[in-house]
N, C-alpha and C positions, 0 to 999 in steps of 0.2 A: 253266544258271545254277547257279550254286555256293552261293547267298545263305543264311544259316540263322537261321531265325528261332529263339529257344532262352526258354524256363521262365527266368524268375532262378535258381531253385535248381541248373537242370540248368547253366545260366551257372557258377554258383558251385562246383558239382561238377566242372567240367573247365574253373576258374579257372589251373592251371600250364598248360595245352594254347595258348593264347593266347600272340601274339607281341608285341601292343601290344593298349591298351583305348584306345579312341577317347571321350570325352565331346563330346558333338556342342553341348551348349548355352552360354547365354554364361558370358562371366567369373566374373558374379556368382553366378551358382547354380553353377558348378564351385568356388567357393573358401568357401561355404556348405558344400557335402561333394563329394563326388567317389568312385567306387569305388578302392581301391587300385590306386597305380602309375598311374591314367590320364593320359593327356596330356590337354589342352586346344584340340579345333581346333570352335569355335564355327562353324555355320554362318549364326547372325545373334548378330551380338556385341551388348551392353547397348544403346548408341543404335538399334541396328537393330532390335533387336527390339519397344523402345519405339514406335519409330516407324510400324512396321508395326503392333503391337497400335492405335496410334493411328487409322492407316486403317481399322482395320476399324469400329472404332465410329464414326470420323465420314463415312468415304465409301461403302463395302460390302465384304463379301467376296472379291468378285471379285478388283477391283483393288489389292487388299491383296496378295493372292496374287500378283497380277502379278508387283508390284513386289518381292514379297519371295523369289520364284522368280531373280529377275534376280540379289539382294544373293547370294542363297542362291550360285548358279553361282559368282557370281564367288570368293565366300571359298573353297566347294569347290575350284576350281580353283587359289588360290595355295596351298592346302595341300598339293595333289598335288605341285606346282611344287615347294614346301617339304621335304614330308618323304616322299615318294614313290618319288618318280624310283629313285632310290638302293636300293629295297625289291626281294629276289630274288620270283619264281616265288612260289615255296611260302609267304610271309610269309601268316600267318593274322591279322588284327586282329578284335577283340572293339569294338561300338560299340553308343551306346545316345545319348538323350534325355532328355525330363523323363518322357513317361507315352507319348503319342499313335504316337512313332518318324517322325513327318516330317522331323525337321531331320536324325536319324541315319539314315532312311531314305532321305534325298539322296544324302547322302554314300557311306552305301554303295551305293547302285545304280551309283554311278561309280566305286565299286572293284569291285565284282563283276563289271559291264563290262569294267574290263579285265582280269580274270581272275584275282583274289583269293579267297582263300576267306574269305570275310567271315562273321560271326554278329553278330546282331541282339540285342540284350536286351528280349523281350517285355514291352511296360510298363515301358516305362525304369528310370528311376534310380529311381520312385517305386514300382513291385516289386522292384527289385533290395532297398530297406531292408526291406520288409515281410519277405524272406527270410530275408536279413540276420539279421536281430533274431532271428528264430524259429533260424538258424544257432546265432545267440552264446549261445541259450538252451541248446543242445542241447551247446554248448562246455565252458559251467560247469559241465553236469549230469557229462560224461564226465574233468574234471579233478582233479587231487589236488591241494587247494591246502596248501600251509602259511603259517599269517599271522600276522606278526611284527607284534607287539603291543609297547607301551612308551610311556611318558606323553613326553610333548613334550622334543625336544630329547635325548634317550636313544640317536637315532644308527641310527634304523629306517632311513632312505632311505642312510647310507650304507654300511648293513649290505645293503641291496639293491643297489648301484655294485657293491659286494666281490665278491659272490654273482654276479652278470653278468657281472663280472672273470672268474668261474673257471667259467665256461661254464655255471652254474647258469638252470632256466629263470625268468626274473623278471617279472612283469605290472609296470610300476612307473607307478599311474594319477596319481600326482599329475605326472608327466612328461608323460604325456598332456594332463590336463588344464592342464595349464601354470599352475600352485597348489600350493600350499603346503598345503591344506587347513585352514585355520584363519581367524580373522578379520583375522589379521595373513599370512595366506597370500598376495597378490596380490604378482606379482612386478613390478617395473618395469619398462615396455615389451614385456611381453610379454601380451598381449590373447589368453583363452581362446579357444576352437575352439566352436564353435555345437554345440549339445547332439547333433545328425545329426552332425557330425562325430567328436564326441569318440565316437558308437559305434560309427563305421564304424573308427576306429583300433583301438578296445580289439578289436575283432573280429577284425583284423586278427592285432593282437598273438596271442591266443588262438588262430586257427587254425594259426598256426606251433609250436602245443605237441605234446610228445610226451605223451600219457596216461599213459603207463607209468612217469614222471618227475617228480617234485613241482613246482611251481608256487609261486613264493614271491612274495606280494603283502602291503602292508603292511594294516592294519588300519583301514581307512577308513570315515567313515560313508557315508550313502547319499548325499551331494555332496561335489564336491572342488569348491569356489569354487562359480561359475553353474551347472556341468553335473553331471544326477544317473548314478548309477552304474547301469544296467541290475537291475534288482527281480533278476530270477532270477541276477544275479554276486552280489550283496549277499547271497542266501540262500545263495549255495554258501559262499561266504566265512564266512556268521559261522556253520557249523557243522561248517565245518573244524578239523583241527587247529591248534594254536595254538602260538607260542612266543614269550617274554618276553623281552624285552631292558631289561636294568637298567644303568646310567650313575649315577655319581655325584653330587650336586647341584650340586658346583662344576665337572665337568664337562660336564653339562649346558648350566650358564649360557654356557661358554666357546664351546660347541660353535654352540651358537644365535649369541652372537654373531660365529662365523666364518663361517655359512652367510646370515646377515641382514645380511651387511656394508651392504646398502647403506641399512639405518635408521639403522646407525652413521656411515657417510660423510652422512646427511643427518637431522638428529635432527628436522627440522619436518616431515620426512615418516613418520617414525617418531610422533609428536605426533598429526599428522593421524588415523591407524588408529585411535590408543587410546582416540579419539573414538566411535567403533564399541561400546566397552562400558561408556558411561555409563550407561546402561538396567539394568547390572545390577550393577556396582558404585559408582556415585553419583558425582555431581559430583565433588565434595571429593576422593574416590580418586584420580579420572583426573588433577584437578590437581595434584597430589602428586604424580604420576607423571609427568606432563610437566615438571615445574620441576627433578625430578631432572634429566631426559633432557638438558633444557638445559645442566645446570651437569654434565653429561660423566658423570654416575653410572648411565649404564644397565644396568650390572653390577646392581645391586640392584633394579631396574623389571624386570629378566628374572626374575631373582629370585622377586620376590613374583607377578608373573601367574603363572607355575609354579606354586608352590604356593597361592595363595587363588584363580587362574583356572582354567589349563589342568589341574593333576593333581586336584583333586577329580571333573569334568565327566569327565575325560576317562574313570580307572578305575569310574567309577557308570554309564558306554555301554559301556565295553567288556564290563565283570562282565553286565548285562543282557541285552547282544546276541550273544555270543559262548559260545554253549555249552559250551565245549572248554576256555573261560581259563581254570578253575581247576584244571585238570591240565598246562596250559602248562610247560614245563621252561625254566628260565632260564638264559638268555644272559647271560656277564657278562663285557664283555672290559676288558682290565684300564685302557683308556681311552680317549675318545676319537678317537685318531689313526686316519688311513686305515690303518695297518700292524697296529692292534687288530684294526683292521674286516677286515680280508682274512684274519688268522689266523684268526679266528671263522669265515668263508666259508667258508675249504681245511676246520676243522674240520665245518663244517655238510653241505657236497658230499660228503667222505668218509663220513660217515654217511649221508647219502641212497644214496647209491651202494653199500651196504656188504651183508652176507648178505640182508638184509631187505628189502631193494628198497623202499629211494625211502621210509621210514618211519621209521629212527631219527634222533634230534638226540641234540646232545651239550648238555654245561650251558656250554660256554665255554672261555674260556682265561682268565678272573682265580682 
């Protein structure tokens, strides 16, 4: 028998050496998180496995088992049927569970049978995180981040697109988190990642870094929307180097409104968020603010949250959390446009890449 039982860690250590990662459990807890890259082959899918937990508490053990041995076969076997057949000799799959390895231990004992080299994730999915987590800590610790700081609407996210453009390496968590990071951050139709998920990606993200290479991550608090940011990335973050990206206020405004288009395509849904900060700027404000929005003047409701919301809040976290911002070198490109943003990148990369290795910025190109 070839079968191999493996550590999560030692899992995660010879994570390239694998040809496929099997998730053995159902739908729902695969799309809850999943380890990178895995496929989906459930040995008792969401009804099945309801139903089976159901026998166990109202009929016994036993016959729980039976019954759930028979589903179990059968799914095994249309996966082999599935994605098998077709698999050479040497094919090595990586497969795991929730914790126990029965439903992952089916499955592989019927590929190890027929002669696969199979590895097992001891403690499922639920060591695999516990590793995980302890991985990502040791990620941040060994990383050089640089983080692009700048009050709302200043053009940080698409000064990270530019930088990604020109091969530069970029964490970019509000992508992850599928947020905006603000209270007007929820994007439409697009529903976050469950807090297990959004760390098994940033981890992901981070193990593909080269250490030797700067890291450019924007300047986030410890939540982007529902999911918070791993305590030990936050602390590497805010006492990294830092650098400032400054925009103009009427470019600013323009910019917001080209990247929020769709408050602009729908101003009652725009209405609805600014609901969100009645608590701190009153009544009276919000509706003032909404009656613009109505009568088409969102140029000026961007406007004023800028300055009497987002830029005060924003520079009194950053100057506080960020030990590095007062030495920040600014960025200033001469505007808005993706073709700003990408000169500022080419400028940014060739200084990282330059005598100094991966540590000088430039102030821009305005």
């Amino acid at each position: 028998m070839s079968l191999r039982l493996l550590p999560a860690d030692q899992a995660i250590a010879l994570w390239d050496q694998f040809d496929t990662v099997i998730d053995a459990r159902s739908e729902s807890e695969y799309a809850l998180d999943h380890l990178p890259g895995a496929c989906n082959w459930p040995t008792l899918n969401d009804e099945e496995r309801q139903a089976i937990g159901t026998m166990y508490k109202q009929v016994n053990a036993f016959e729980a088992k039976k019954r759930g041995a028979a589903i179990a076969a059968r799914n095994i076997a249309a996966h082999i049927e599935r994605e098998v057949l077709d698999k050479p000799r040497d094919w090595a799959p990586l497969a795991y569970c929730w914790r126990g390895g029965k439903r992952s231990g089916s499955l592989s004992l019927v590929l190890d049978q027929i002669g696969f080299r199979v590895s097992l994730v001891e403690g499922g999915y639920k060591a695999f995180r516990a590793a995980m987590l302890l991985d990502l800590e040791r990620l941040a610790q060994s990383l050089q981040f640089q983080v692009v700081c700048g009050t709302t609407g200043s053009g940080k996210t698409r000064l990270l697109h530019a930088l990604a453009h020109e091969d530069a390496q970029v964490l970019d968590l509000e992508h992850l988190a599928r947020h905006r990071s603000s209270v007007l951050g929820a994007i439409p139709g697009e529903p976050q990642p469950s807090q297990k998920r959004f760390d098994t990606l940033v981890w992901e993200q981070l193990r593909r870094f080269d250490p030797a290479r700067p890291v450019f991550v924007e300047s986030e608090s410890k939540k982007v929307g529902n999911v918070a940011i791993h305590a030990s990335l936050v602390e590497a973050m805010r006492r990294s180097a830092c650098l400032m990206l400054e925009l103009a206020l009427p470019e600013r405004v323009a910019l917001l409104l080209e990247d929020y288009r769709y408050f602009v395509d729908n101003p009652d849904r725009f209405c609805e968020r600014l609901d969100a900060l009645t608590a701190q700027k009153g009544k009276a404000c919000i509706e003032a603010w909404k009656t613009a929005v109505r009568e088409g003047d969102l140029a000026s409701v961007v406007q004023a949250l800028l300055t009497e919301h987002y830029d005060p809040v924003y520079l009194q976290s950053i100057e506080r959390n960020f030990s590095q911002f007062e030495s920040a070198p600014q960025l200033r490109p001469t505007d808005r446009s993706l073709g700003a943003m990408a000169a500022l990148a080419r400028n940014l990369v060739q200084s990282a890449d330059g005598p100094e290795g991966g540590t000088g910025v430039v102030p821009g190109n305005g």
